[in-house]
C-alpha positions as CSV (number, residue, x, y, z in Angstrom):
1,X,1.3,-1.3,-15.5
2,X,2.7,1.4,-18.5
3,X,3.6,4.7,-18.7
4,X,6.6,6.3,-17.3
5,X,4.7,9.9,-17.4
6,X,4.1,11.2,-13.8
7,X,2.1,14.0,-14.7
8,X,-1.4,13.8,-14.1
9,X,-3.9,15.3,-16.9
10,X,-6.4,17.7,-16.1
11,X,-10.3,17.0,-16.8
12,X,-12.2,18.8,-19.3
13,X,-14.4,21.3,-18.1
14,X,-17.0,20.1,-19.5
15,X,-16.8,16.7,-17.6
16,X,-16.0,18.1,-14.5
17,X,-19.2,20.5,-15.2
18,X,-21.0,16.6,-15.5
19,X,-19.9,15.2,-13.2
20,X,-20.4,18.3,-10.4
21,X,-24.5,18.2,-11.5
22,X,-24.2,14.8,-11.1
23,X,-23.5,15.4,-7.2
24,X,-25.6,18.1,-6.3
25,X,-21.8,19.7,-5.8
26,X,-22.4,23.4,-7.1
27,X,-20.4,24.8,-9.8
28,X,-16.5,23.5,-10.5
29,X,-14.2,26.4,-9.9
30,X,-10.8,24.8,-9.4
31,X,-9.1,21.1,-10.1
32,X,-5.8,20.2,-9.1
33,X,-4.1,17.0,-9.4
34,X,-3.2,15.7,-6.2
35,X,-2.1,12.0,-6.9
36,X,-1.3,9.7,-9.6
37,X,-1.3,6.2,-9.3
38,X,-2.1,2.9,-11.5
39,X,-5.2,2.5,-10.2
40,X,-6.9,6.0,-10.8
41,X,-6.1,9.7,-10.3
42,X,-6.8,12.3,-8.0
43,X,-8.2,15.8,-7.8
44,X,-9.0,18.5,-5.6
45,X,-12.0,19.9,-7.1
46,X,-13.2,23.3,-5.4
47,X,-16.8,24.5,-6.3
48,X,-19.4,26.8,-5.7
49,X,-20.3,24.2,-2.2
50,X,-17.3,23.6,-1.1
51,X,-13.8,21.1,-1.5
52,X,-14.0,17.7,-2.7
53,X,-11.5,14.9,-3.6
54,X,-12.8,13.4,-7.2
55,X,-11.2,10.4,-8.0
56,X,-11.2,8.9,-11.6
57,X,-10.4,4.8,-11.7
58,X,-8.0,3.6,-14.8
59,X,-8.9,0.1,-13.8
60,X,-11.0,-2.5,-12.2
61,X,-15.2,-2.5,-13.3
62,X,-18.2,-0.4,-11.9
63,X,-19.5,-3.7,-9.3
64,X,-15.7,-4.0,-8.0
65,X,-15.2,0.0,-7.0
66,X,-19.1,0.0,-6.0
67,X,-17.7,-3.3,-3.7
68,X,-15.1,-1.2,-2.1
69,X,-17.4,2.0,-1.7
70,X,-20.3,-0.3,0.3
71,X,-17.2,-1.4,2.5
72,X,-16.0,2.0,3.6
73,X,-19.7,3.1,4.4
74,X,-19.9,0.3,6.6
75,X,-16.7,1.3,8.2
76,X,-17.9,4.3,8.8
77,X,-21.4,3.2,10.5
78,X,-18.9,1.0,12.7
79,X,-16.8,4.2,13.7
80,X,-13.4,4.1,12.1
81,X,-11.8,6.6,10.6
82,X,-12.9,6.5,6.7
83,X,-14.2,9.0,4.4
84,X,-16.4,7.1,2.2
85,X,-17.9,8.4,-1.2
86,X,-20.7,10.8,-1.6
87,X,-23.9,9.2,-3.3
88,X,-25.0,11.1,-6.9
89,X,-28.4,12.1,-7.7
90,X,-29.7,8.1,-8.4
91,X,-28.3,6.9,-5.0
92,X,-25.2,5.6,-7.0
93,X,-21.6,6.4,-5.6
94,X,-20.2,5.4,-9.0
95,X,-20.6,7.5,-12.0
96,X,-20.0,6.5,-15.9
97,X,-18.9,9.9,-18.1
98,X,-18.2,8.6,-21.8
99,X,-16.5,5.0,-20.2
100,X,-14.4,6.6,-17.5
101,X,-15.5,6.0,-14.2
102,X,-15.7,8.7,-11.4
103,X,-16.5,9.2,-7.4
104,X,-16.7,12.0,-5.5
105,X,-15.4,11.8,-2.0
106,X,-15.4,14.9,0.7
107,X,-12.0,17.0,1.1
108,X,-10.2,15.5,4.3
109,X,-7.8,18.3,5.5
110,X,-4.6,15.9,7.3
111,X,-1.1,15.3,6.7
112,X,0.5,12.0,6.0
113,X,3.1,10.8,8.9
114,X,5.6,8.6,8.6
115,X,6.9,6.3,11.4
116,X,9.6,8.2,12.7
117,X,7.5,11.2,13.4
118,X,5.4,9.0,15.7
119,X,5.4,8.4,19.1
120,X,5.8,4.8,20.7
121,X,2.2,5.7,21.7
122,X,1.0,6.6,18.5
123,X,2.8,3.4,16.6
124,X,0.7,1.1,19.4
125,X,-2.3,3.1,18.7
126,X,-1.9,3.0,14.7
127,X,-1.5,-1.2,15.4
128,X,-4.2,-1.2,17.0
129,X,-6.0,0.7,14.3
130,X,-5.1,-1.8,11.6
131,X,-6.3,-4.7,14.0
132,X,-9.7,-2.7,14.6
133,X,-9.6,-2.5,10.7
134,X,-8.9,-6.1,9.7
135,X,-11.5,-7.5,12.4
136,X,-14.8,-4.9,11.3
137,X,-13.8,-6.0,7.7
138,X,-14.6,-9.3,8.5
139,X,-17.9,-8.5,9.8
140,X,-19.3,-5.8,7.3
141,X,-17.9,-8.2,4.3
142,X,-19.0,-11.1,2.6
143,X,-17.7,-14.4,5.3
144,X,-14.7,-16.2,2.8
145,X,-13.2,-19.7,2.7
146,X,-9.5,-20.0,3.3
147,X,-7.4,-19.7,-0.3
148,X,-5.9,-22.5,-1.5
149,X,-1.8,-22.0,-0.5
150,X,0.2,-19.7,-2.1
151,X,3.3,-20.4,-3.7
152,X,6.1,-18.5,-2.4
153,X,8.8,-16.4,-4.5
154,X,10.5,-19.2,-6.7
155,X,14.4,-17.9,-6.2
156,X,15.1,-19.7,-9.4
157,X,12.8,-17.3,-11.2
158,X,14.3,-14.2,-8.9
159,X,17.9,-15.6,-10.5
160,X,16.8,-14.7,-14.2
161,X,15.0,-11.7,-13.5
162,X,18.5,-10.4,-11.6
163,X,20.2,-11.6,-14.9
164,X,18.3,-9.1,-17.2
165,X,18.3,-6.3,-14.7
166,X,22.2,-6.3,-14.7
167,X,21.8,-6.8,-18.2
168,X,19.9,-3.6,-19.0
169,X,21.9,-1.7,-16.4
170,X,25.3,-2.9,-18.6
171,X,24.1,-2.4,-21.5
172,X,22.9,1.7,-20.9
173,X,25.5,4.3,-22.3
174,X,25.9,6.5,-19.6
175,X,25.6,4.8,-15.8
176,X,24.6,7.2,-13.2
177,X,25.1,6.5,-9.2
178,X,21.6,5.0,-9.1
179,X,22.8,2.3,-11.6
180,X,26.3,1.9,-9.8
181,X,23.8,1.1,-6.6
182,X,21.7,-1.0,-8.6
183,X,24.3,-3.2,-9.7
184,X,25.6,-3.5,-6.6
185,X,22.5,-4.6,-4.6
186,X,21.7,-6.6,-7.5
187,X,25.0,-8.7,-6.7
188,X,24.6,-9.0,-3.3
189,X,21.2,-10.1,-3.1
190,X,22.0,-13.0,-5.5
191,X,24.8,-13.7,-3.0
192,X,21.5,-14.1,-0.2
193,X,19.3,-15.7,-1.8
194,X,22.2,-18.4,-2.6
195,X,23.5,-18.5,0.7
196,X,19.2,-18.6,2.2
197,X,17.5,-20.6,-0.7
198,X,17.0,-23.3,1.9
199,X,14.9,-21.4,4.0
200,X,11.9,-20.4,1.3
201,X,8.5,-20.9,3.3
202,X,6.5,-23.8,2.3
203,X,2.7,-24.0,0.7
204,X,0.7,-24.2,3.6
205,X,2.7,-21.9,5.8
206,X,1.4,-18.4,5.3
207,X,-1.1,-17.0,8.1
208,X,-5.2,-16.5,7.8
209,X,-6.6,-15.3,5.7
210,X,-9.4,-12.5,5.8
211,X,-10.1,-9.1,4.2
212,X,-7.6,-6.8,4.4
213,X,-7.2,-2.9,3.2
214,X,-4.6,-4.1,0.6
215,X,-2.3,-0.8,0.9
216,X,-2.1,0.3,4.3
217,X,1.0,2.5,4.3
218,X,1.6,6.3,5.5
219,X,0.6,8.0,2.1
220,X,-2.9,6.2,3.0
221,X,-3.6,7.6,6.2
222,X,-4.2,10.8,6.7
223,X,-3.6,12.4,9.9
224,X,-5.0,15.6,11.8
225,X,-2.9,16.0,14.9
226,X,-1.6,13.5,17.0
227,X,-4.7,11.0,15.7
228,X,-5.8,9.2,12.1
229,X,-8.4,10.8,10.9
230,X,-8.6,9.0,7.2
231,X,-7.7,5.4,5.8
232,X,-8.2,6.7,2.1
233,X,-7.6,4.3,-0.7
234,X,-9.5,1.1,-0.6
235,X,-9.2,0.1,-4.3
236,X,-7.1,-3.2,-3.4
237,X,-9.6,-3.7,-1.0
238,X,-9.2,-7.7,-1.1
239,X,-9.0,-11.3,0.5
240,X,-5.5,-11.8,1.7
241,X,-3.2,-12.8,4.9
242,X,-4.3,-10.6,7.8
243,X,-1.1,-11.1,9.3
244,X,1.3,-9.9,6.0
245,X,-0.7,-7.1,5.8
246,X,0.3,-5.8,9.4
247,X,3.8,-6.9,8.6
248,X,4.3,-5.1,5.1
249,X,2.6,-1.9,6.7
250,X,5.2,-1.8,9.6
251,X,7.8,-2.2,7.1
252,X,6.5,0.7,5.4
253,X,6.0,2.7,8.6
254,X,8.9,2.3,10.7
255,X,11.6,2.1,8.0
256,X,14.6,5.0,9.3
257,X,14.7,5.8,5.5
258,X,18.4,7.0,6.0
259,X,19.9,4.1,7.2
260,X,17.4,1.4,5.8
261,X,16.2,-0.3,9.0
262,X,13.1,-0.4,11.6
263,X,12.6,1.1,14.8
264,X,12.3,-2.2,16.6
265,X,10.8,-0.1,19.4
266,X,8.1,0.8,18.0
267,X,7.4,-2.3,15.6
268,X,6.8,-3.7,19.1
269,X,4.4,-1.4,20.3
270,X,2.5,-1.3,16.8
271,X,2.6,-5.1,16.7
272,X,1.5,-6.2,20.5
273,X,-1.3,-3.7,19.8
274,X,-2.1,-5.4,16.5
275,X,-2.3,-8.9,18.1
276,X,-4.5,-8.1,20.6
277,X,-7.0,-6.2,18.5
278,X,-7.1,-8.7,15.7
279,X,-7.0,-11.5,18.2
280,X,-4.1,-12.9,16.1
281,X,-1.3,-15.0,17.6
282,X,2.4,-15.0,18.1
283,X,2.9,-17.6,15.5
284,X,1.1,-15.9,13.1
285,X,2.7,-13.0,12.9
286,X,6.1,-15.1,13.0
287,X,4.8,-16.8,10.3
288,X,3.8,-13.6,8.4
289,X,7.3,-12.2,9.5
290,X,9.2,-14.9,7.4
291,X,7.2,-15.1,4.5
292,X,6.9,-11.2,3.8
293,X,11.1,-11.3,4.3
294,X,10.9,-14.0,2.1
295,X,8.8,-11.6,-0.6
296,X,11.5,-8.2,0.2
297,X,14.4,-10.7,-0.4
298,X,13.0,-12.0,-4.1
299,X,11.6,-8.6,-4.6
300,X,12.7,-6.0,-7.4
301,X,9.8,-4.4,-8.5
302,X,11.3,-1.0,-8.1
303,X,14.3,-1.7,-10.6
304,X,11.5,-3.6,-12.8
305,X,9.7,-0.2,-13.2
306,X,13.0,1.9,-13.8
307,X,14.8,-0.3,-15.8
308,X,11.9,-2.5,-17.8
309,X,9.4,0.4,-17.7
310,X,11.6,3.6,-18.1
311,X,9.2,4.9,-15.1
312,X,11.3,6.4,-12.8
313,X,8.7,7.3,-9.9
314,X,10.1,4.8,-7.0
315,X,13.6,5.5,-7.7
316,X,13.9,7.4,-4.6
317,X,12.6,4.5,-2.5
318,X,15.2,1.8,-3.6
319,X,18.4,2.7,-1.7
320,X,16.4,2.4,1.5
321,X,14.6,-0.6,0.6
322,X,16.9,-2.4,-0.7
323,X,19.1,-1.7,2.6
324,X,16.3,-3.0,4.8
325,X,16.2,-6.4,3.0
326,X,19.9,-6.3,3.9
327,X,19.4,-5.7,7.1
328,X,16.4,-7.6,8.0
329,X,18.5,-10.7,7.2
330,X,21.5,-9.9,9.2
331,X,19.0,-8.8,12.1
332,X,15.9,-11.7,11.0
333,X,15.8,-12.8,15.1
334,X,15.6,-9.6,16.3
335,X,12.9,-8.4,13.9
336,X,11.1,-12.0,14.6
337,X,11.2,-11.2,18.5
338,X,9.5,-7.2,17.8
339,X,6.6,-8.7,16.0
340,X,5.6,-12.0,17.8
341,X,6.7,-11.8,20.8
């Protein structure tokens, strides 16, 4: 995790001229970055045949993204709503230019959506997708044993990381409003995690395990219409609570970004729907409810990036996040009731 660059560099022509005959995908006229992320980069690549998306990974090996493509084919065969890579010339989905690693995926024309520009209808529909999700993963992947238990958030460690946050933010020569709120939100979440260290979930609490899409949030589903017509971006495709998946995605989803809480309503909807189609229980998704709050309340990875990386890309997302952790402790029974019950 480096860099505090947001720009995205374009490709050489001559690999994009490679990598296109590699695909059978005409002649490269265009490439624009469309995304930038720590796991690869994204570009719209226009040739001679038509749009694609080309996608080049800055991490994990050939077999892992070759894991991840076999999964989303599968998906696919199974009817959900996945655009799944194209295969090359040798059958392969994964090509190797001079070390880098490449895959060529077909342009999906959508628009993301964020929770409040969906329906009640829509958020129950969009549960029900990620429970449809969770329970074809587990039969298109390899069957798994449950994980040994996870320790959770140690607040003692979240103490010393708040101590060299305020640190850093102190110690800068010119404090702008973002720092002011930083320090603030900094202070008061010591002040909860004091006042709640006695309720830190135990080993042996968190919900079952299965695979899981690993970053199910809005800019990951595309959306033509009222329907989903992409999940995109499997690459932390992965074993993990089913449960705290669906949790951490409604979090995402139904956040009211200018006041920092949920739209109980449709956390509801979206969470009845998910129980059902994943066949999980109440008591796992209460379970999964107090655990990911757990997470949010030890959590400062946003301030980690800005302050300990100098990469200012999640700035905007911290005064709304850090509200909802607020929030979701002073409401914690009501939020409970929306998801499991």
């Amino acid at each position: 995790m480096t860099g505090s660059s947001t720009a995205t560099p374009p490709l050489p022509a001559g690999t994009l001229s490679a990598v296109a005959r590699h695909y059978r995908a005409g002649e490269p006229q265009s490439c624009e970055p469309v995304a930038h992320g720590l796991l690869n980069r994204g570009y719209r690549l226009s040739t001679s045949r038509g749009e694609f998306f080309l996608k080049h990974y800055l991490d994990g090996d050939e077999a892992l993204i070759a894991r991840q493509h076999r999964a989303t084919l599968r998906l696919e065969g199974m009817g959900l709503p996945v655009a799944p890579p194209l295969p090359a010339r040798d059958g392969r989905t994964v090509t190797v230019l001079d070390g880098r690693r490449f895959a060529l995926y077909p342009w999906i024309e959508g628009r993301h959506r964020e929770g409040v520009e969906l329906s009640v209808e829509q958020s129950r529909r969009l549960g029900s997708l990620l429970g449809t999700v969770h329970t074809c993963l587990a039969r298109v992947q390899q069957a798994v044993e449950q994980p040994p238990s996870r320790e959770s958030a140690d607040p003692a460690d979240t103490h010393r990381l708040i101590g060299d946050l305020l640190g850093r933010i102190r110690q800068r020569d010119r404090r702008d409003a973002f720092d002011r709120l930083a320090e603030r939100r900094l202070a008061e979440r010591r002040e909860l995690l004091e006042r709640h260290a006695h309720r830190r979930p135990r080993a042996g609490t968190e919900p079952a395990s299965g695979w899981v899409h690993g970053d199910f949030h809005p800019l990951n589903v595309l959306y033509r219409g009222p329907e989903p017509v992409a999940i995109v971006d499997w690459d932390r495709l992965d074993v993990q609570p089913r449960a705290e998946e669906a949790v951490r995605a409604a979090a995402i989803f139904f956040l009211r970004p200018g006041c920092g809480t949920l739209d109980l309503d449709k956390v509801r909807a979206y969470a009845r729907a998910y129980r059902r189609t994943a066949r999980a229980s109440a008591g796992e998704l209460a379970a999964a409810v107090h655990r990911v709050w757990w997470e949010r309340l030890n959590d400062f990875w946003m301030l980690s990036w800005r302050y300990q990386l100098q990469d200012h890309r999640t700035d905007p997302l911290f005064p709304a996040a850090a509200a909802l952790v607020v929030w979701w402790t002073r409401e914690y029974d009501a939020v409970l009731a929306a998801f499991a019950r």
